[in-house]
Steps between C-alpha positions, in 0.01 A plus 500: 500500500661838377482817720242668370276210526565429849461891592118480379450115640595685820308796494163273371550305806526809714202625401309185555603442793367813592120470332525166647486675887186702354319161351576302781320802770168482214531149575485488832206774512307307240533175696384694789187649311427160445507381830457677814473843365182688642212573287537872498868476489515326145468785259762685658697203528492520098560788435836459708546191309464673164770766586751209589423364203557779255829578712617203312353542138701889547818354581496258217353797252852700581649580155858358675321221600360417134798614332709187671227231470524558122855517489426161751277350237656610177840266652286261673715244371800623706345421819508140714147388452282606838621857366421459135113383670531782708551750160253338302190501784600891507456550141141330512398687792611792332347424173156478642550866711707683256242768483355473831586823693563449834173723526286240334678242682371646805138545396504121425574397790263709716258338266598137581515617907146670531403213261596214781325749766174512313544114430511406848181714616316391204572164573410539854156659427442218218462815232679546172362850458760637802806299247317595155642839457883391626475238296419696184841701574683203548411405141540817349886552697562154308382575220678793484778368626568283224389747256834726635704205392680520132355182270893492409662393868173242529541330170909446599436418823237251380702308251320666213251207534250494203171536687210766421469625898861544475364808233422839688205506274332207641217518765702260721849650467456686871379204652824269336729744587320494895599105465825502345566710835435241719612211255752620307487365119116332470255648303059537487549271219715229677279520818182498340586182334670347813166584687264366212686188507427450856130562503523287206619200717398593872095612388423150386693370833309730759207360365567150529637559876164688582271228333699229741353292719814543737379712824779608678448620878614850581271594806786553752679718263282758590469431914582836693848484680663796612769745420750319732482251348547582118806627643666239630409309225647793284799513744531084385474537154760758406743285704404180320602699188796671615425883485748601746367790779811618583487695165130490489175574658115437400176741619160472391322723207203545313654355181819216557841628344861494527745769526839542458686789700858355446714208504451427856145629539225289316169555635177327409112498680224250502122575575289324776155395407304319798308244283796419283788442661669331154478858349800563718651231481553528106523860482847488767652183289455745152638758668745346650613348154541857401676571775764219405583631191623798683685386765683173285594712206879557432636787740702705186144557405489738776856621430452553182114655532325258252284336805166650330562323167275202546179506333157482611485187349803333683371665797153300505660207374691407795184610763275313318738229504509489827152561583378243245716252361666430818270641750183332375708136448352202680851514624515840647133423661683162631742741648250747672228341577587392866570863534178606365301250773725657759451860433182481378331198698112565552514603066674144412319271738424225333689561206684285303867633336326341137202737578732798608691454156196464292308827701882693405434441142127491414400663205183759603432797217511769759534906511846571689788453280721488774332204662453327172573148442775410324317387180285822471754736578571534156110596387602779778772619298339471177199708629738798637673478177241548252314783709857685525534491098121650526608796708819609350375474171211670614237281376347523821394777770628482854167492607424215366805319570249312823269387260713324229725337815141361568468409163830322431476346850157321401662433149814304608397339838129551567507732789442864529590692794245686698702770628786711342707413830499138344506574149681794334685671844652132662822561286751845596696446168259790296597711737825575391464371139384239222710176344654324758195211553659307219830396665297310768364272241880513276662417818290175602572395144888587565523304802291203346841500290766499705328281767527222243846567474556489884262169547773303285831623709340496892248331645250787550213321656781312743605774614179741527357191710842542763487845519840525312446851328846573498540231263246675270595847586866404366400363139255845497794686584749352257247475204241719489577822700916516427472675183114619476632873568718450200292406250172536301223276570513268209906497518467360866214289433696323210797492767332292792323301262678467132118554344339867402249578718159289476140487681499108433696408807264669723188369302626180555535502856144648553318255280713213638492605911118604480373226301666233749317698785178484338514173335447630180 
């Protein structure tokens, strides 16, 4: 590395080392809006949290600052590879807010903050009118937002992929450019024939499973236990999985989630419902999967301030991993269930661990993505998906957004909800933008993948059943979250597995697992 390369490496890192002290305070405040922040406190709280936040988008819009992540980029190949990541993440991000003052940048994200407020009192008083008018300037910042971006930077950054949405012209450019965000390199056109292929093999399926004659007990699923105990069990489960507390913690919220405030710092909450304690269970093991990926990933990531290269995608597919593949195994129920009767004795009385497994995974068409089954999860998705294309293309009103979430909800799984609490408001996502429901579905048929990889070189279901997560935890480590930070989605797909990224996999599993259970 000559001089003058290692003079602007040095000031780069400088500088993010700096907006990384801002980020990691909005982090901290946004995790505490989450949590235990007061009522009245909250919008204050965000507007605090939007200041921190633009402290970081000005330091990275200094014209020194720009001037040596080009000169970074433009000799990209000069630098050991964490750094050459490091220059080519700055070029996208700046790409996509080259023309973002740090103004704008600021109005956005008083938008996304008063957006959240009005999200969580809607929610509260079960009425989408309070979110309506938030919501409609959370679309328009995105759409605009995108609109600020130069066709030019998007079609390089993209691959110059020949798709139409990939065409500013096209009524669902702002909504593939809102996806390629959170999955970097997929397109409408690519998704909408992954998803088409799905309901073209898991419609038929769903029907067959509801028209069997197998009746599957889940009564004591929904027994009243108390708070105390969700938490122990909580307290058990991230310890069977190996999220380590001494550089974590977990609190309750409204809506689950997982957040990073730095290497040693990896936070993640659950939510307590009194008639269903597995709710908790499942929502702690996904976000303690998340909270792996964190904590196991290489340190130089840190060093080298590429830690926030994983996608979406990757993200869910390790979480869901956990929360499904493994965590809703007749080994992992093998594993738990003497727990379970412990901690939660006058619920399992009388119940068999067969029973307990079965209850886990019954398929029931219900409202609450979140507390979905595995198999209709994906309808879920789909659903959130297709209404999103609606709004940004503006095909559809906000108002209205209630009525075709009733619509699509009767369409797909033959429920509707009665109340927006339970229908359009359950999710927070909206409330700071649109595209990221995808990579839940793209990461269950990621992990599909690479768990068929791992089945052939460790016993999983050995050592699931013995509580050996380290065992597990390693192989994750090595394969699947060593390089994610340094590479696109379908490069490190194609790297765990040797294959370009499929739905089959995932398919497979489903129609194989669920038509076992219901003796199809």
């Amino acid at each position: 590395m000559n001089s003058e390369t290692k003079k602007n490496l040095d000031f780069v890192q400088a500088v993010l080392k700096e907006a990384e002290m801002y980020a990691h305070a909005s982090r901290l405040l946004t995790y505490d809006q989450e949590t235990i922040c007061p009522e009245k406190g909250m919008e204050e709280q965000g507007e605090i949290t939007a200041f921190l936040q633009n402290q970081v988008f000005k330091l990275q819009k200094q014209p020194k600052f720009e001037e040596a992540m080009f000169y970074l980029y433009e000799h990209r190949d000069e630098l050991e590879e964490f750094d050459r990541v490091c220059a080519e993440q700055l070029y996208r991000d700046y790409a996509k807010t080259r023309n973002i003052t740090t103004e704008k940048q600021l109005e956005f994200s008083r938008i996304m903050n008063k957006a959240f407020v009005d999200w969580s009192a809607a929610r509260k008083a079960s009425d989408f009118s309070m979110f309506a008018d938030s919501l409609k300037k959370v679309r328009d910042a995105n759409i605009e937002m995108i609109k600020l971006r130069d066709p030019k930077d998007m079609e390089d950054l993209n691959g110059k992929k020949n798709a139409p949405s990939l065409d500013p012209d096209n009524k669902y450019y702002v909504m593939g450019q809102l996806i390629g965000d959170y999955e970097r390199g997929i397109t409408i056109e690519e998704l909408d024939e992954c998803f088409e292929h799905c309901k073209e093999r898991l419609v038929p399926l769903l029907k067959k499973i509801m028209s069997s004659k197998k009746k599957i007990r889940t009564d004591f699923m929904h027994k009243e236990v108390t708070e105390e105990q969700q938490r122990r069990m909580t307290d058990y489960l991230i310890s069977v999985i190996g999220y380590d507390l001494t550089r974590g913690a977990y609190s309750t919220s409204e809506h689950p989630f997982t957040d990073w405030m730095g290497k040693n710092d990896i936070r993640i909450t659950t939510h307590y419902y009194p008639t269903d304690f597995a709710a908790s269970m499942y929502s702690i093991i996904h976000e303690g999967g998340h909270a792996l990926f964190e904590m196991l990933q290489p340190e130089e990531n840190y060093d080298h301030f590429i830690e926030g290269g994983k996608t979406l995608g990757m993200h869910e597919s390790v979480s869901r991993m956990y929360e499904n593949r493994l965590g809703r195994s007749k080994s992992f129920i093998k594993l738990i269930y003497p727990k379970t009767c412990e901690i939660f004795p006058e619920a399992m009385e009388g119940v068999s661990e067969e029973e307990f497994y079965e209850a886990i995974n019954v398929v029931e068409p219900s409202l609450i993505r979140t507390e979905s089954d595995e198999f209709t999860y994906t309808f879920h998705i789909i659903i959130r998906y297709e209404i999103e294309k609606e709004i940004i293309s503006g095909d559809i009103d906000i108002a209205d957004i209630p009525r075709r979430w009733r619509e699509k909800y009767e369409e797909y799984l033959g429920v509707s909800p009665k109340t927006d609490r339970e229908g359009v408001l359950q999710d927070v996502h909206w409330a700071s933008g649109f595209g990221y429901f995808p990579t839940y579905s793209m990461g269950n048929m990621y992990n599909a993948m690479y768990y068929n990889r791992m089945k052939n070189e460790i016993d999983i279901d050995k050592a699931v059943e013995s509580g050996d997560f380290a065992t597990i935890n390693n192989w994750m480590k090595e394969n699947v979250f060593k390089k994610a930070d340094r590479l696109s989605p379908a490069e490190w797909i194609k790297d765990i597995t040797g294959r370009d990224f499929t739905a089959d996999d995932f398919l497979d599993y489903l129609e194989e697992k669920y038509s076992g259970l219901y003796e199809l």
